[in-house]
N, C-alpha and C positions, 0 to 999 in steps of 0.2 A: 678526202673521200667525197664523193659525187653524191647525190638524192638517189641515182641508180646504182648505187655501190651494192656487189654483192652480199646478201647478209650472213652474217658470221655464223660458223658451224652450229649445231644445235648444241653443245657441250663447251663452248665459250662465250662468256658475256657478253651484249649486243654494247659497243659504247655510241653514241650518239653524238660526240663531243664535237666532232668538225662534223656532220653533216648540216643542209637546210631546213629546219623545222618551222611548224605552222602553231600557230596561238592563236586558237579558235574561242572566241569569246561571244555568249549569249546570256542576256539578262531581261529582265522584265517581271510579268506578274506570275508566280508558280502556279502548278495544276499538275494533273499525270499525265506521263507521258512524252514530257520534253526531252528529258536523257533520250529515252527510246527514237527519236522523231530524231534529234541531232546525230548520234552512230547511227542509225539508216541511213542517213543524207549521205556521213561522210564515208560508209564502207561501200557506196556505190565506184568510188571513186582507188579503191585498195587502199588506204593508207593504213598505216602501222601506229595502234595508240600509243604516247610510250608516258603519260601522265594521266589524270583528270582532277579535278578539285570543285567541289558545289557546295554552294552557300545559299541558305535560305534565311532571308531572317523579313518578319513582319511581313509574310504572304509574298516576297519580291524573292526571286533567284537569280543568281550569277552563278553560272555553268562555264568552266574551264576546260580545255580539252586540250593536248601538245599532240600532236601526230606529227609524222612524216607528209614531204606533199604527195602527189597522187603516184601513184606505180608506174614506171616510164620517164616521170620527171621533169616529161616537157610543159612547155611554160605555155601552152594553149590548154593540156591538163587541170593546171592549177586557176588557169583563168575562169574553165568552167565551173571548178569546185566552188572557188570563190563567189558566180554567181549562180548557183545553187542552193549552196548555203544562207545568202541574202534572200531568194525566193524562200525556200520553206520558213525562215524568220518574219518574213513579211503574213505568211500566210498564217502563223501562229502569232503575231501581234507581239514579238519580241524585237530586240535589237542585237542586231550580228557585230561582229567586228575582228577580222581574222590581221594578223600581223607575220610578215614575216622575220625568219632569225635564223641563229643556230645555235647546233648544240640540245643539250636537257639544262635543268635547273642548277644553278652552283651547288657543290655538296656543300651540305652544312659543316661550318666549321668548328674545330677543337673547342673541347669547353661546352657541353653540352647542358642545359641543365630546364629544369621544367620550374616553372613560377606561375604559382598559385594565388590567387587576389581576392580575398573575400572583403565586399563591403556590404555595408547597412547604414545607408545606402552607397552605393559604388559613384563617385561623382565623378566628373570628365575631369575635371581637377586634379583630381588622384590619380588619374590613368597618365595622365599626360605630366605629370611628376616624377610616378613611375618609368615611364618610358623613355624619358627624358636622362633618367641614373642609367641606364640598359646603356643606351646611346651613348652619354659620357664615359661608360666604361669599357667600351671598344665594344659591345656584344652586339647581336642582331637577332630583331621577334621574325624568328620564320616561320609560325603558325600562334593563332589564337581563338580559343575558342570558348564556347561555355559551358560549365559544368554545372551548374544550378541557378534560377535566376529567386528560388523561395526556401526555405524563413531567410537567405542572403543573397546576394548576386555574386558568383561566385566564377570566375574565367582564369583560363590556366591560357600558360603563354609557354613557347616553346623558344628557348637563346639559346643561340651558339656563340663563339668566339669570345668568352671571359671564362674562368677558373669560374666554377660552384664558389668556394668563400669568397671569395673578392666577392661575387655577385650580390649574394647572401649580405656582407657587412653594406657594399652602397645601397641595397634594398631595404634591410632592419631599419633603419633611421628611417629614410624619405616614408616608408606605411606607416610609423608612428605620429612623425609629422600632419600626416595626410588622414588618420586614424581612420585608418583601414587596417586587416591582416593580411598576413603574408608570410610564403612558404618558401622556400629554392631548395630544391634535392636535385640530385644528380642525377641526367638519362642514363639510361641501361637497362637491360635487360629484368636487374635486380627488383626494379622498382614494382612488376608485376608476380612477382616471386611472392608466394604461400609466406605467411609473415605470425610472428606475435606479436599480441597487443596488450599491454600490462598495465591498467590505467589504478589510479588513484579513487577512495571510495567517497569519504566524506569531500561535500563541495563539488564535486566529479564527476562521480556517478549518479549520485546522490546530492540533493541540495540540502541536508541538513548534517552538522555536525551530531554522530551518534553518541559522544559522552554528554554533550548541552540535552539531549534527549532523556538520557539515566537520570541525568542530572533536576529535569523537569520535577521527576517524580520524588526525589529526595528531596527538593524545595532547596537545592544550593546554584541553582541553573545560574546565576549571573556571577558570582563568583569562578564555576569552571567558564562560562564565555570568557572572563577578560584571561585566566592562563592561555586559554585557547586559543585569543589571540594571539598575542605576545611571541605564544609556541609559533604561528605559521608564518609570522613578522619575522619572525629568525633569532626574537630577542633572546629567547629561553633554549635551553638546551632542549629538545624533547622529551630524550630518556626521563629527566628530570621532574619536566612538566604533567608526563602522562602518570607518574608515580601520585603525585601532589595533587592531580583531580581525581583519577580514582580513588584515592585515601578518602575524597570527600562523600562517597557510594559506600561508606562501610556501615553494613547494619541494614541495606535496603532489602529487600524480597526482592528476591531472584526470580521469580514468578514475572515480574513488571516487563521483564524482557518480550514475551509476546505485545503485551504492547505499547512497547517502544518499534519493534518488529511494524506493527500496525501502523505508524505511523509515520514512516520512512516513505520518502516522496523521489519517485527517478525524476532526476532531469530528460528537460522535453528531450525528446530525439535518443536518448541513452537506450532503450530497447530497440528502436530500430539502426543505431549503431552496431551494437552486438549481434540482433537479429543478418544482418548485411552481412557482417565480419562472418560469421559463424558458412553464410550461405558461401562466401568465398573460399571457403577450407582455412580460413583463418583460424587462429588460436587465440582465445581468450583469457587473459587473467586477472585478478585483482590485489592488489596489496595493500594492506589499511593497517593508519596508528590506531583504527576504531579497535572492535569487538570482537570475536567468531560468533558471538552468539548472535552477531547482525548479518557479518557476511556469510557464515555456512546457510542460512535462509535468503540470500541474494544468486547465493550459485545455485541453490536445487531450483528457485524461481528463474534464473535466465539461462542454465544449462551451462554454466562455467565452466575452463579447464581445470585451474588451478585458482588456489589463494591462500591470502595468507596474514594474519592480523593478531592483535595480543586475546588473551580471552582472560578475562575477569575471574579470580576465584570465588568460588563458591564452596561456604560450608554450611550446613545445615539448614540447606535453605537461603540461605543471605547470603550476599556478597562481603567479601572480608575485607576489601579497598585496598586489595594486595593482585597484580597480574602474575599469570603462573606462565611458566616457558619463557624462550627466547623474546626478547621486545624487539616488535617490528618498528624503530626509527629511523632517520635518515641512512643511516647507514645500512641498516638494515633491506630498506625496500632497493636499497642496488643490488644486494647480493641475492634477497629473492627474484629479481630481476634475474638475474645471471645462473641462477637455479631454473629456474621454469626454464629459461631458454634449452640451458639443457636436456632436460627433460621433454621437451619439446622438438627435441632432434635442430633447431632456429640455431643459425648464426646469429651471435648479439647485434650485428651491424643490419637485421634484417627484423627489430625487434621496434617497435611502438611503444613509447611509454607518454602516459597522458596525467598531469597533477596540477594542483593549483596552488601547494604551499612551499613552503621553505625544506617542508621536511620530505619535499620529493624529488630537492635536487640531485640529488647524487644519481637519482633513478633517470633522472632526464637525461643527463650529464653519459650515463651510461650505454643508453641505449643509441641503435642506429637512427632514430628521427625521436626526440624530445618534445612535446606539445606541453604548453602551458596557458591551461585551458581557464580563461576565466582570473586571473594567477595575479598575487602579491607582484609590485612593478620588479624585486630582486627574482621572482621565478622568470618573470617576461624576458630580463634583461639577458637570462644565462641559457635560457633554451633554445632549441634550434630557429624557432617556432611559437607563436601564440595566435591563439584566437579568443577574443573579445564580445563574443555572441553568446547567448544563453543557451543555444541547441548545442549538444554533445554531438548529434548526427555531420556536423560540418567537418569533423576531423575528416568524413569517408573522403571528403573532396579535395583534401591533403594529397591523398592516394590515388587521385585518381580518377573515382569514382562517379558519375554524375547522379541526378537525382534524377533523373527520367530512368536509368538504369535499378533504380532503387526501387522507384512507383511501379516501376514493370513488376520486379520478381515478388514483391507484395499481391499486385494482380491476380497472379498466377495464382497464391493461394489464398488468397483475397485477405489478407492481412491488410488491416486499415493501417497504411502510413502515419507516423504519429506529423 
């Protein structure tokens, strides 16, 4: 097909694939105006856009444009296009560089999947380590861009041509190596889809362990720390361990709960994580080996869906160092996992689960993206996903999300971004 080939009815696809096209390239210092000023030039001339692509970074722009050549086709057409487009560049203090070709851009190939890079700091080291596994594994970066550059520097990259796991396992290694984070999920449609998000309370949401809290005020606090540990090591059974510290709470005033309540600290970024998720139609929930009497005062404070956690008996006042109901432990926080989804109307493969210890794997393990947030090196090792940064808010950019998108709808209601 000819540069003057008829174009195709309006109710069939235009293909582009044997025609002549033009790769319009302009770069230099940014300001307003230059898109505008470049399609002026070139719809003097009729051509048909059938791409664009602009990149600003550090006050400089590269402006991309694919057209067709001039309407008619003839090659004294294209010759004045070409020095047209040189004058209005000249006259704006940019550089032009027009190429000819054919065709549109290759489709991307099978295997689609998006790869997320949080560093603190991000070194060319790392990039180029990264890129280098992409490479070795047949795949190809056909876009990269950035999604945060603060509290991490954070760029998401678009590959085609490898399987998501294959990607996944040659990327897991080389970011731990490099000790950077790192995400691979699969393009689709899904990955923008209305979601739940199930995260873990103590360590999580939360930086303090709430039984080492009970525990303060009984005066057995370094005795429940070392079960505590052990419990998230994976030494200890849970079920086991959570029986054997609350036993050590028997006899305290039940009262102390306000505050303990008082003294529960969100990790940075955890309100404006929930705040974002919440603004997206997202669902939020919690599932904790803690309290109720901690988390039913974390949901009426952040506007929770659901949750779900052991609660302390109480008689007469005091704590009896006996938990009443079902124990939420490992095994446990999968199936409330698998409840909320329910309830929730969520496909499980469309669900977020976020934890940091032993006793959240089953929940990681369960859901459609596992984060292990902060995490024992055994949660690191089994989840989809870890991040190794103090902000809770870096999950949003797992998703997607950028942080100029975040500071915007904060703006609006002038919520200070944490």
């Amino acid at each position: 097909m000819s540069a003057a080939a008829e174009p195709a009815p309006a109710d069939q696809p235009r293909s582009f694939d044997d025609e002549r096209t033009l790769l319009v390239k302009v770069f230099g210092k940014d300001r307003p105006g230059i898109t505008t000023g470049l399609f002026a030039t070139l719809g003097e001339f009729g051509v048909e856009v059938i791409d664009i692509e602009q990149l600003v970074t550090r006050g400089r722009i590269t402006l991309c444009a694919l057209v067709t050549p001039p309407a008619g086709g003839s090659a004294d057409a294209e010759g004045a296009l070409r020095v047209t487009v040189h004058r209005w560049a000249e006259e704006q203090r940019l550089q032009a560089e027009i190429i000819s070709g054919t065709g549109d851009n290759r489709p991307r190939r099978e295997g689609r999947s998006h790869v997320t890079v949080l560093g603190h700091p991000l070194t060319a080291t790392a990039v180029s380590a990264l890129t280098a596994r992409i490479t070795e594994a047949g795949g190809n970066i056909d876009r990269v861009f950035r999604l945060a550059k603060y509290p991490v520097v954070a760029v998401e990259l678009a590959v085609s041509g490898v399987a998501t796991e294959r990607l996944r396992t040659e990327l897991v290694a080389e970011a731990t190596a490099q000790r950077v984070d790192i995400a691979v999920v699969e393009a689709g449609l899904h990955r923008r889809a209305k979601r739940l998000v199930v995260m873990d309370v103590d360590s999580t949401l939360i930086q303090d362990e709430v039984i080492e809290l009970f525990a303060a005020h009984a005066g057995c606090e370094q005795k429940v720390a070392e079960v505590t540990a052990a419990a998230m090591r994976g030494e200890l059974d849970f079920a086991e361990s959570l029986r054997a510290r609350v036993a050590l709470l028997a006899g305290l005033d039940a009262s102390v709960t306000e505050k303990v309540r008082a003294e529960v600290q969100y990790t940075p970024g955890a309100r404006t994580l929930i705040r974002t998720l919440q603004r997206l139609g997202y669902q939020v929930a919690i599932v904790s080996g803690g309290f109720t009497q901690v988390t039913d005062h974390l949901v009426e404070q952040l506007g929770l869906d659901f949750a779900a956690a052991n609660t302390l008996e109480v008689v007469d006042g005091r704590f009896t160092g006996r938990v009443t109901g079902e124990i939420v432990d490992r095994a446990g926080k999968a199936r409330w996992l698998r409840r909320f989804a329910e309830q929730a109307k969520v496909p499980l493969e469309q669900t977020v689960a976020i934890g940091d210890g032993a006793n959240d794997l089953d929940m990681l393990n369960a859901a459609g993206l596992g984060v292990a947030f902060n995490a024992k090196p055994v949660v690191r090792e089994a989840a989809d996903t870890a991040v190794n940064v103090p902000f809770l808010d870096t999950v949003l950019y797992l998703l997607g999300i950028t942080r100029e998108e975040v500071e915007a709808a904060d703006a609006l209601d002038g919520t200070p971004t944490e």
